[in-house]
N, C-alpha and C positions, 0 to 999 in steps of 0.2 A: 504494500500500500504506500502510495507514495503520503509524503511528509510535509507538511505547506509549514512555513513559518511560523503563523498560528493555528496550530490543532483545537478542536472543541468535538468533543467524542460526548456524546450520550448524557449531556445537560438535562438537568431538572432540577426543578424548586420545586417544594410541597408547605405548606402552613398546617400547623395541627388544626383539628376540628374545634370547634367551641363545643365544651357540653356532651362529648360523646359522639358529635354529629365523625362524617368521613373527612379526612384531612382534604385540604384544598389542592388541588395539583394545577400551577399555575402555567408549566409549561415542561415539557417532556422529550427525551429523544431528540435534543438539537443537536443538530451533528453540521458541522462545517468548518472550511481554511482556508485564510487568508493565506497571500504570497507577501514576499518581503517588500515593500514598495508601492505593497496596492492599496486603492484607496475603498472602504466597503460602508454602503449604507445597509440600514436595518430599519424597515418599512411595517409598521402596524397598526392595529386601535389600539389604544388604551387601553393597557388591565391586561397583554400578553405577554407581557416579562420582560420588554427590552431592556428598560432601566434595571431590570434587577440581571440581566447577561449582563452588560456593562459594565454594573458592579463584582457580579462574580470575576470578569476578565482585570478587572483593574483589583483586585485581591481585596477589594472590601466584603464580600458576604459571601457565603460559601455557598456550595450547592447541595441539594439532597443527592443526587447522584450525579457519577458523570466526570471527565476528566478536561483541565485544560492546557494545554503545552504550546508555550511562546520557544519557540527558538533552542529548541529540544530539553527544555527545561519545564517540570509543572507549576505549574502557578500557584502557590498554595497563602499569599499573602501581599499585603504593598510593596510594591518595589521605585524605584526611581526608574526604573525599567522603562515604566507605562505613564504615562503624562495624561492628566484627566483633566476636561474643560467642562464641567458644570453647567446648568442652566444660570444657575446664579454666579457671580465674579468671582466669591468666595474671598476677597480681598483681605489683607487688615487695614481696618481701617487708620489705625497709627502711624502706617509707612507712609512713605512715599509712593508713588509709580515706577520710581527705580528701585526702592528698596525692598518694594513686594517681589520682585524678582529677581535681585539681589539674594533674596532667602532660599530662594530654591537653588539658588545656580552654587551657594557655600554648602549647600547640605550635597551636592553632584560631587563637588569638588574641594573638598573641605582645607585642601592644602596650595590654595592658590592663594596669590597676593590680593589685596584689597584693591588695585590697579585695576591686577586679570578679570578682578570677580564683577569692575562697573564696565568697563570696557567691554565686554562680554555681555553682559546683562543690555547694557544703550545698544546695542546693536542690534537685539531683539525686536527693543522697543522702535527702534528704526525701522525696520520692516512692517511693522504694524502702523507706522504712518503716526509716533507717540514720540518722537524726538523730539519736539518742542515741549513736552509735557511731563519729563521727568521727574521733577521737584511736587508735582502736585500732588493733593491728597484724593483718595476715592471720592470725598466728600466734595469736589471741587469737578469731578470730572463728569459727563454725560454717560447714558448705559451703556451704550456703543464702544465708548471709551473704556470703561469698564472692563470690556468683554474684550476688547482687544489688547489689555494687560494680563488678563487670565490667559489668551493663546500666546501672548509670548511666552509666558513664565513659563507654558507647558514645554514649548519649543525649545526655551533655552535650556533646560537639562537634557539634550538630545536624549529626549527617551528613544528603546528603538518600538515603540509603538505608542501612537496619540489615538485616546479615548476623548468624543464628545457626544455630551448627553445633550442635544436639540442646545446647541451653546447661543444660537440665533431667534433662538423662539420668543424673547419676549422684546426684540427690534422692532422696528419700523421698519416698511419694505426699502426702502433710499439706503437706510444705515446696515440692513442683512443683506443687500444687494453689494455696498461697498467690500463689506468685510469677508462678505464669500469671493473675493476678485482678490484680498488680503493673501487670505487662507491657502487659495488656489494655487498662487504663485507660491506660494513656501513651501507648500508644499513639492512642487514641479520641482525647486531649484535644491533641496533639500533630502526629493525620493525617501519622504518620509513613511511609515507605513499608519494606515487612518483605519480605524473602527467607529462609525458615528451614526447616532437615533437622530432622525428626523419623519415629521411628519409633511414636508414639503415635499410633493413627487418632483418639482420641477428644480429645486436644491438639489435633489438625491441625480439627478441625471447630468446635473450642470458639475458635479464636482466626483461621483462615483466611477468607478469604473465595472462594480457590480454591487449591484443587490439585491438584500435578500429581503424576501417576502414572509411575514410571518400570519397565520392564521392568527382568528381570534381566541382570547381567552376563555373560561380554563383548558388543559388541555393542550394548549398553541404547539405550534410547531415552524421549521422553516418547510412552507411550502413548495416555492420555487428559487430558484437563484436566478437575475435576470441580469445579462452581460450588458455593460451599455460598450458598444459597437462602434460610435461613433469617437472622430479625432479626438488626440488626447487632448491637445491645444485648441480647444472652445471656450467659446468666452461669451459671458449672458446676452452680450450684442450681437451674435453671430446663430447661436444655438437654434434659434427655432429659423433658420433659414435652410435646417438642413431635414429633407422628409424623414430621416430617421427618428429627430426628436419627437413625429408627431405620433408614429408606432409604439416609441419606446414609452410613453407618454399615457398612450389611450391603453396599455396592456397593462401598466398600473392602475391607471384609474379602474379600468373594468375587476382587476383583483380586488381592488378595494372595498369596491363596492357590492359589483355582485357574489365574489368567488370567497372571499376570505373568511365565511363563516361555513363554508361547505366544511373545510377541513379539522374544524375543532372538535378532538375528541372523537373523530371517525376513524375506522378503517378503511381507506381507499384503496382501492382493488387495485396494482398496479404502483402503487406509491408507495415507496421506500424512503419515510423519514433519514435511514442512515446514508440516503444518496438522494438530495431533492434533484429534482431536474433542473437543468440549466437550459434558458431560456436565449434564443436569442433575436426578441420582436423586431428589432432594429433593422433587422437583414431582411426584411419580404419582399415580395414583390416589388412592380411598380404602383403606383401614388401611393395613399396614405393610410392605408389600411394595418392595422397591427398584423403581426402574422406571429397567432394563437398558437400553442402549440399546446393539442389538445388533452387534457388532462380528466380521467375517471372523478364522477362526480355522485357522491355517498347519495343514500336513499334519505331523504329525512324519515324521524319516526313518523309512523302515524300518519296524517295530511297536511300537518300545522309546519309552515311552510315559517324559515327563521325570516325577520325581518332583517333588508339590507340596512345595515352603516351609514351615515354618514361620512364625507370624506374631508379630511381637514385641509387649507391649503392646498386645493385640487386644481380652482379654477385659473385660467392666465390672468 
C-alpha cells in the first residue's frame, strides 16, 4: 500500500450516551492521504466531524479509533510539526503583532538570537501585507488583520503541515477574497502542505487541489474525493473563465445538496469507505455540464424521504 505523507486509516469519534441511551458515533471509517505539498479541502454540514479531524490531526483530541501518521510518524499529541489557524486569531492580547509571532518562532527555535528571532518573524509578517503594523496591539488592529497575524505565526515555524479551521469565515467577502490571494501565494512559493475546513465551494476550488466530501452526521464518512483538475496558477480573477470551474463547481453543489445525506450511516452497495472514489468532474465533456460519476445510492427506510440541506456559501 502505498504511503502518502499524511496517513489517516480508520478514524472515528464516539461520545458516551446520556442516561444509558447508545453512545453517539459522530463519524467512522475515515480513511485518506495527503501528498507532501498538497493542498486538501474538507467539504461538509455541520455536526460531521470536521473540526473534530482537524483537531484529532493537529494532536489536540484523540480518536475512539483509528490511526494517524504524518510523515511516517503517529500522531499521538501537539507538535510544532502542524501549525493550526483557528476560526478565531487566538492572539494575546498583550503582544504586539510582532511579538505574537515572535512566541512561536522562540518556542521553533529556542537557541536563536533575538536578531534571528525579529528578523525572521517581520518577514512573515511581510508576506501577509503586516509590515507596517508591527508594533500594534490586536486591540488596534481590524479582523482581517487579525487573521493575517494568526497565518503568519503558523507559517513562521515552518511547520511541515498547516491546519485551518474555516480561518476566513467570519471576513467580509473584499477582506476573505484579499487574504485567500495572501494564503495562495505562500503557499505556491513555500510548497507548503495544507489541511483546511471550509464551507465555501468556490474557496475550496480557488485554492485546493483536492477535496474531500464528507457525508452528513452521525455516522459521516469521506464520501468522495474530488480532484480539482484545473491550472495550478489561478487566481479568483481568472477562475471562473475556465468551463472546468463550472463542473467542478455544480458536482459540489449537487453533493451538497442532494447526495450528502444519502451516505450517512448507510451501506452502499459498491462503496468502500476505506477507498472513497476519486472524482474527476473537471475533465467532461464539452460545455458545462459536471460529469457525475455515478455512484450506488442507499434505499431510504421506509418512504420518508430525508430532507435536503441547505448549502452555505454556495451561490456566486
Amino acid at each position: 500500500m502505498t504511503q502518502h505523507f499524511l496517513q489517516v486509516e480508520g478514524l472515528a469519534k464516539r461520545f458516551p450516551g446520556a442516561r444509558g441511551k447508545d453512545d453517539l458515533t459522530v463519524f467512522e471509517n475515515i480513511h485518506f492521504g495527503i501528498e507532501k505539498g498538497e493542498f486538501a479541502c474538507i467539504i461538509g454540514h455541520s455536526g460531521c466531524g470536521k473540526t473534530t479531524i482537524l483537531n484529532v490531526l493537529a494532536g489536540l483530541d484523540q480518536a475512539s479509533d483509528g490511526v494517524v501518521i504524518m510523515d511516517g510518524k503517529e500522531i499521538s499529541g501537539p507538535s510544532l510539526d502542524r501549525g493550526v489557524v483557528f476560526q478565531g486569531h487566538a492572539l494575546l492580547p498583550w503582544l504586539s503583532t510582532l511579538k505574537n509571532v515572535e512566541f512561536g518562532v522562540r518556542s521553533r527555535w529556542p537557541g536563536w538570537s533575538a536578531k534571528e528571532v525579529e528578523a525572521h518573524s517581520t518577514r512573515y509578517l511581510e508576506m501577509v501585507g503586516l509590515g507596517q503594523a508591527l508594533h500594534k496591539k490586536p486591540s488596534e488592529l481590524s479582523g482581517g488583520m487579525k487573521q493575517r497575524v494568526g497565518i503568519a505565526r503558523a507559517f513562521a515555524i515552518q511547520p511541515k503541515m498547516l491546519l485551518l479551521d474555516e480561518p476566513f469565515g467570519a471576513l467580509d467577502a473584499l477582506t476573505r477574497g484579499t487574504i485567500q490571494d495572501e494564503l495562495l501565494s505562500i503557499v505556491q512559493a513555500t510548497h507548503q502542505t495544507v489541511f483546511m475546513i471550509t464551507h465555501d465551494v468556490d474557496e475550496a476550488i480557488l485554492l485546493a487541489d483536492k477535496i474531500l466530501l464528507m457525508s452528513n452526521g452521525p455516522y459521516a464518512r469521506i464520501a468522495e474525493i474530488v480532484e480539482v483538475t484545473m491550472p495550478r496558477d489561478r487566481t479568483r480573477s481568472t477562475i471562473h473563465h475556465d468551463p472546468q470551474y463550472y463542473r467542478i463547481r455544480n458536482h459540489l453543489v449537487d453533493f451538497l445538496v442532494n447526495r450528502s445525506a444519502d451516505y450517512a450511516g448507510a451501506s452502499l452497495e459498491g462503496h468502500d469507505p476505506r477507498h472513497p472514489p476519486v472524482v474527476r468532474p473537471g475533465l467532461g465533456g464539452g460545455g458545462q455540464v459536471a460529469q457525475v460519476v455515478e455512484l450506488p445510492r442507499p434505499a431510504h427506510q421506509g418512504d420518508k424521504l430525508s430532507p435536503k440541506p441547505s448549502v452555505s456559501h454556495a451561490s456566486l
